[in-house]
C-alpha positions in Angstrom: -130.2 187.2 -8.5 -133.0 185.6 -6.4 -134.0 182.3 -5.9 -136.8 183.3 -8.2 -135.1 185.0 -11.2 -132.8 182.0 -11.0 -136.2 179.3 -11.9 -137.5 182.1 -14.2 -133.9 181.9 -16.3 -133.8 178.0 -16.4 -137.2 177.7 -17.5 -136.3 180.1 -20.1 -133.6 177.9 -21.1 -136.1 174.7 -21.1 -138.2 176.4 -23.4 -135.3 176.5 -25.8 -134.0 173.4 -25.3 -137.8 171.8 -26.0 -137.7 173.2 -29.2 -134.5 172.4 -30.5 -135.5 168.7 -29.0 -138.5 169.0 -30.9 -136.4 170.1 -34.3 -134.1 167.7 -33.8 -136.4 164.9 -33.5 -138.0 166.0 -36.8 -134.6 165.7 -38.5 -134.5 162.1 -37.7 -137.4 161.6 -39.0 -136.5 163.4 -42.6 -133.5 161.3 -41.8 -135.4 158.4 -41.5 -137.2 158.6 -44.7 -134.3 159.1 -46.5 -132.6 155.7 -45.2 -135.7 153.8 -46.1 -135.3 155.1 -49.9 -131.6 154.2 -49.7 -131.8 151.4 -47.9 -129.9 152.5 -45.3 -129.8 150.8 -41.7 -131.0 152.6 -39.0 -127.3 152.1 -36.3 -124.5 153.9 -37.4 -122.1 153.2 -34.8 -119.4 155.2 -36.3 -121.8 158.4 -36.5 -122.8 158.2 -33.0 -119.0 157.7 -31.5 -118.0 160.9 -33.7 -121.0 162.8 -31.9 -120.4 161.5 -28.3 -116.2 162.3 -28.9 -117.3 165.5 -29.8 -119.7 165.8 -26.9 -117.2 165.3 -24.2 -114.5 167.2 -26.1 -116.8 170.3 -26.3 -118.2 170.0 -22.2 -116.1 171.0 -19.8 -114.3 168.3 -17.6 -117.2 167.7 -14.7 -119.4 167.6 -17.5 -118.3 165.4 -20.0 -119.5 162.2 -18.7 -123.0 163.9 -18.1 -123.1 165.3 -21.3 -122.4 162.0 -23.4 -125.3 160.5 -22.0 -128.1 162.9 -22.5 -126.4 162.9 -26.1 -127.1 158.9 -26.0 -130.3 159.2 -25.0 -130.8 161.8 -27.2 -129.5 159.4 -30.2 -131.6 156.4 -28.8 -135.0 158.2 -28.6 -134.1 159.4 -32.3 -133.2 156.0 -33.3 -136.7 154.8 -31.6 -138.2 157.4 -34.0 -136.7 156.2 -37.0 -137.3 152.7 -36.3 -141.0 154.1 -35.8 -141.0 155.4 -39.5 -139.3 152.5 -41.5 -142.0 150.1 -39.8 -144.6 152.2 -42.2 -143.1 150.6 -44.6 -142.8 146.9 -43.1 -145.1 143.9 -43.2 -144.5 142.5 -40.5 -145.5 138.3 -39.7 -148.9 138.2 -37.6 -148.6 134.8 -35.2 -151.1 132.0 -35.4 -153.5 131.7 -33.4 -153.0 129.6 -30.4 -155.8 127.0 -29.9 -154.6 124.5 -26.9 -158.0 122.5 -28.5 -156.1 121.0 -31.4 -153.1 119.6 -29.6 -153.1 115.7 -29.6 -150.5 115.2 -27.5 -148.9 117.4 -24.6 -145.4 117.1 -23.1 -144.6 117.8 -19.2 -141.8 116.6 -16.6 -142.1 113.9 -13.8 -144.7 111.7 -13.6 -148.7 111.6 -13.3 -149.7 113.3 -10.1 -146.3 115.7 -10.5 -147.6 119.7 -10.7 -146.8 120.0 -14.5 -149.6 117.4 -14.7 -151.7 119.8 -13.2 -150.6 122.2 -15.3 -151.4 120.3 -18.4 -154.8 120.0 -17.6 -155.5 123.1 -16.6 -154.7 124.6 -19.7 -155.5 121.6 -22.4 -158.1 119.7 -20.4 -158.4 116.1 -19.3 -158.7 114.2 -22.5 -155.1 115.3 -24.1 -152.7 112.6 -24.1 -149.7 113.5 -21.7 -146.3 112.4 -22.3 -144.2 112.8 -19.4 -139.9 112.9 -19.2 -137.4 112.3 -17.0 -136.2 116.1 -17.5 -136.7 119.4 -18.5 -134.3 118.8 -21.8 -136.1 115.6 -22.6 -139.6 117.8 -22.8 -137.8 120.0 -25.1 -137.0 117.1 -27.1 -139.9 115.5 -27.4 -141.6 118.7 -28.8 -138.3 119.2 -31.3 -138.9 115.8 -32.6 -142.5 116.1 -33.2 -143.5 113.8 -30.5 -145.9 116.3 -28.7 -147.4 119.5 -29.7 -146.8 121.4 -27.2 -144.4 120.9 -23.8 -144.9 122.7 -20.4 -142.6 123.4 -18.2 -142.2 125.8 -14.4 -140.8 129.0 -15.1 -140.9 130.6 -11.8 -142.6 130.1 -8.3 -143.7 133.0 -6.4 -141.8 132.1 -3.4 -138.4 130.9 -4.6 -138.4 132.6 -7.9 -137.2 131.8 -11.3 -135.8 128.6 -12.3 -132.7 129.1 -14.4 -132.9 125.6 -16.6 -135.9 126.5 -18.1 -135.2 130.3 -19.1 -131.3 128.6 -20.3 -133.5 125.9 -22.6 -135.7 129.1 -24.1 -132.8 130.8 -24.9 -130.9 128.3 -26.8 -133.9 126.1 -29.0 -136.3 127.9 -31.4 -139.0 127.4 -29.3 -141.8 130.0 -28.8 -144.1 130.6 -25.7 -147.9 130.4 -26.6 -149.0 130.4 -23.1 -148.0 130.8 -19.3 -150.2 129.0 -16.7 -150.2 129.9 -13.0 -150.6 126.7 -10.8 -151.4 126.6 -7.0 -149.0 124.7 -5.3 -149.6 122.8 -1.8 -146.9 120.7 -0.8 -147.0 118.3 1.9 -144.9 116.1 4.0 -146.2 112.6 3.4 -144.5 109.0 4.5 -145.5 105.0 3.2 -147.8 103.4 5.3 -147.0 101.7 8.1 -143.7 104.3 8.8 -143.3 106.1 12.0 -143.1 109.4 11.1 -140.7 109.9 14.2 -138.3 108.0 13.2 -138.0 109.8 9.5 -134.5 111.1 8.9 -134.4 112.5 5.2 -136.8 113.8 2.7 -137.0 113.6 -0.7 -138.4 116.1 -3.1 -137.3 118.6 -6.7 -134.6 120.8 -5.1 -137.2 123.9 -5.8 -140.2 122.6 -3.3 -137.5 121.6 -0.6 -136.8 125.1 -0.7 -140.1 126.2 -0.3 -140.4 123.7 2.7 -136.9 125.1 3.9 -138.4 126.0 7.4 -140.4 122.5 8.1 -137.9 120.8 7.1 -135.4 122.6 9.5 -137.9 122.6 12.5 -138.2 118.3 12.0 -134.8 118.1 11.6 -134.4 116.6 8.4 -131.8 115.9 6.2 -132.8 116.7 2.6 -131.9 114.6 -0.4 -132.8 116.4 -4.7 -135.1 114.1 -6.8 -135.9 115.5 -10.4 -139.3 115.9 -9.7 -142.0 116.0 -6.6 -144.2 113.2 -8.0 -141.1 110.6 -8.8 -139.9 111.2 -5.2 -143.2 110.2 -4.1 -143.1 107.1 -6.2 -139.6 106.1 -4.9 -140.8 106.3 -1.1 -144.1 104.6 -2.3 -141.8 101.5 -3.7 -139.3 101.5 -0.7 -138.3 99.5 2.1 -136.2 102.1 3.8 -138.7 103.4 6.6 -136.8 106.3 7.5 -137.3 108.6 4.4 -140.5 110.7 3.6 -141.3 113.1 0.7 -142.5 116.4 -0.6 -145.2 116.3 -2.7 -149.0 117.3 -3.4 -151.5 116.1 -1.3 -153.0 114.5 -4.5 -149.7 112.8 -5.4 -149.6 111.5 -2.1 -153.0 109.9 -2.2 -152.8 108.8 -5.4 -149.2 106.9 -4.3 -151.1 105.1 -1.6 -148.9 107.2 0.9 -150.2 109.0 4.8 -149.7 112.2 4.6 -148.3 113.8 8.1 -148.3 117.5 7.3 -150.8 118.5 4.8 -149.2 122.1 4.7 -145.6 122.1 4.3 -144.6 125.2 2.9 -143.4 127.9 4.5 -145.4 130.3 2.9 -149.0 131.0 1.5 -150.2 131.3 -1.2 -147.7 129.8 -3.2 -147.7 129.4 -6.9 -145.7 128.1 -10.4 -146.1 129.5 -13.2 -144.9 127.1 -16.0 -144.8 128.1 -19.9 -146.7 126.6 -22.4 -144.6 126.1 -25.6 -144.3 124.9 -29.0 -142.4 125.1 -32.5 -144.7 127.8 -33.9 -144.8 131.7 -33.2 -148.7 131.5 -31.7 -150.4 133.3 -29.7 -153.9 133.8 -27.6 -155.6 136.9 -29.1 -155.6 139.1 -26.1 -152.4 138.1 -25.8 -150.5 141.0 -23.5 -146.9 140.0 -23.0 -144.0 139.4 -24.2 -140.9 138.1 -23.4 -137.2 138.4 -24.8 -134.2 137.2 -24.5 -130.6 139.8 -25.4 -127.0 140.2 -24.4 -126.7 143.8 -23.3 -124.1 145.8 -24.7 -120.4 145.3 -22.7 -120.6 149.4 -22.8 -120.8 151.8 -19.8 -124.8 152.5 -19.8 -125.1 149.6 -22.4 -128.2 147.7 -20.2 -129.8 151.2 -19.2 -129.6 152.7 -23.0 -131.4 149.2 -24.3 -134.2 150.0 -21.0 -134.6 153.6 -22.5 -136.2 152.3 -25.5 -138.9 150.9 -23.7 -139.6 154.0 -21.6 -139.9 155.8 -25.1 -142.4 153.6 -25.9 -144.1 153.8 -22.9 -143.7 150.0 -22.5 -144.4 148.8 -19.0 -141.7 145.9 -18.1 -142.9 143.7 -15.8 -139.9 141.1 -15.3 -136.0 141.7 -15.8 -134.2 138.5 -15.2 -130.5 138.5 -15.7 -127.8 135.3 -15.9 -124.5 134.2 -16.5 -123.7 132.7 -19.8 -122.0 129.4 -19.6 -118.1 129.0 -21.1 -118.3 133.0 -21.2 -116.3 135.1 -19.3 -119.1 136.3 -16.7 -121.1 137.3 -19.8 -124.8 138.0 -19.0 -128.0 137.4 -21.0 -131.0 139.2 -19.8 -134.5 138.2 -20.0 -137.4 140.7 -20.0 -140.8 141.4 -20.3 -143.5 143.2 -21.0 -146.8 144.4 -21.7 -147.4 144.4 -25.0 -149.1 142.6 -28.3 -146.7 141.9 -31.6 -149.5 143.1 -33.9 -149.3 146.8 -32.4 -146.8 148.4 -35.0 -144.9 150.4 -32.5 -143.9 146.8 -30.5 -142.7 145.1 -33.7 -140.8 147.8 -34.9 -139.1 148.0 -31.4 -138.4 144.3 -32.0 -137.6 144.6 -35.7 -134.9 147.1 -34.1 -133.5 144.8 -31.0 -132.7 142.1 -33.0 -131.2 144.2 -35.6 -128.7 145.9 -33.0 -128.2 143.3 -30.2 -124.9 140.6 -30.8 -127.8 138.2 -29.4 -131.5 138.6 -29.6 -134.2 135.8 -29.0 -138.1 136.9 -29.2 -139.4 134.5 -27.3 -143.2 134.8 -27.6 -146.3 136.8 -27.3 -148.5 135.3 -24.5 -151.5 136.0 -21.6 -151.6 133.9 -18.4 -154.4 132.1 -17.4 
């Protein structure tokens, strides 16, 4: 046979396998339907392994892996389906609205002049009462224990990435994400009056924006020294004596703490943003709201992470971030968080949800939200 009659037989053999696809798929549904009148749950783990055992026991021996995964993809896409058809049945919660309008007061990190500050005003306006905290638990708090509305705190910088504490906080409260706000950051290297900037030997600044100074402060030959926030380093060098130490900060902070600034762009890279998340007690969102963001445990199965992934691509859910960490006191454990684009009141999204959390060992909807 040629190369042609070859093609010609194997699309012969696509047709076929399209339709029995197609007649399988149909199945689940009727399947499907007959769960929801029984009550039935959609997983039935002991169903699937029987099919898969019988997969690789009918294939021959190159093709046994290769065949138990197109079965579990095959099972996955059907169980997408059924999900599908039980959510006809489901009322599911709509969110409130989020109105940033009606907060009173607003909960942020550091001090004023810090980039959270900025933040906060950016997204609730100048005349909110801000509340600020020594850390990024303390926000948390403060929010848990009704002392602010709503807390803020960075997420992820464009140049250094994500910042683990705050995604670790998400994970374990019962907090939800109303809101993400993008924040221009321009950090510079600023001293107290009066200080020879030559005779600096250390800088002071959150462990995040000295790396995103990394190459500066290498070039000026600096030792570097973490402070929990940008605007409470500047404060300490502000209030020293020691004339030999100098900060990272904004150029506003720096003004504001009565400091000279010496490089008014320290970072090694522009433009350079945060994004910090805007968060609260209550599931709210904006109304074009169009992401959203999870938290799960994957699986500890071969394929486990990539069969969880291929319910999204049924969907036809665009991901947009897939961030993945160790859990602590777990051995090498990893909980993944993801998003994507997507609104909780489209059936199809909360039925995939309704699903996750229904199958996962761990499963934290963490918000619908828009960045502004």
């Amino acid at each position: 046979m040629d190369i042609k009659e070859l093609r010609n037989e194997i699309d012969s053999i696509d047709d076929k396998i399209l339709e029995l696809f197609e007649r399988r798929m149909d199945i689940c549904r009727d399947i499907a339907r007959y769960k929801n009148e029984n009550k039935l749950p959609v997983l039935n783990s002991n169903r699937e392994a029987e099919i898969i055992n019988k997969v690789r026991l009918g294939s021959p021996s190159y093709l046994a892996d290769s065949s138990a995964i197109l079965f579990s993809n095959m099972m996955d896409i059907s169980k997408v389906l059924q999900s599908e058809e039980l959510a006809r049945g489901k009322t599911f919660k709509a969110p409130r609205v989020f109105a940033p309008e009606n907060a009173q007061v607003v909960a942020c990190q550091g001090m004023s002049g810090a980039y959270s500050e900025k933040a906060c005003i950016k997204l609730f306006g100048e005349d909110k009462s801000i509340r600020f905290a020594a850390t990024f638990p303390d926000v948390l708090d403060l929010v848990e224990n009704d002392r602010a509305d709503f807390g803020l705190l960075a997420l992820e910088n464009s140049n250094v990435g994500t910042i683990e504490e705050t995604y670790s906080l998400l994970a374990s409260s019962h907090m939800y994400i109303n809101c993400v706000v993008r924040v221009e950051i321009q950090h510079c290297f600023a001293v107290k009056e009066g200080t020879d900037p030559s005779k600096v030997t250390k800088v002071y600044s959150k462990k995040e924006a000295l790396a995103q100074c990394a190459g500066f402060i290498k070039k000026m030959g600096l030792s570097v020294a973490e402070y929990s926030n940008t605007a409470v380093a500047a404060r300490m060098v502000a209030d020293s004596t020691d004339d030999t130490i100098g900060c990272i900060c904004s150029g506003d902070c720096a003004r504001k703490m009565g400091l000279k600034i010496v490089e008014e762009r320290a970072a090694d890279a522009y433009p350079n943003f945060t994004r910090f998340v805007c968060f609260s007690k209550n599931f709210s969102s904006p109304p074009d709201a169009d992401t959203i963001s999870i938290a799960f445990n994957a699986p500890h199965t071969p394929g486990g992470l990539y069969r969880t992934l291929t319910k999204f691509a049924v969907n036809g859910l665009n991901l947009t971030k897939i961030v993945s960490m160790p859990i602590a006191g777990q051995d090498f454990d990893v909980r993944f968080f993801l998003d994507f684009k997507g609104s909780y009141t489209n059936r199809k999204v909360a039925a995939l949800l309704d699903d996750l959390e229904g199958t996962m060992s761990y499963f934290r909807f963490l918000g619908n939200f828009r960045e502004i």
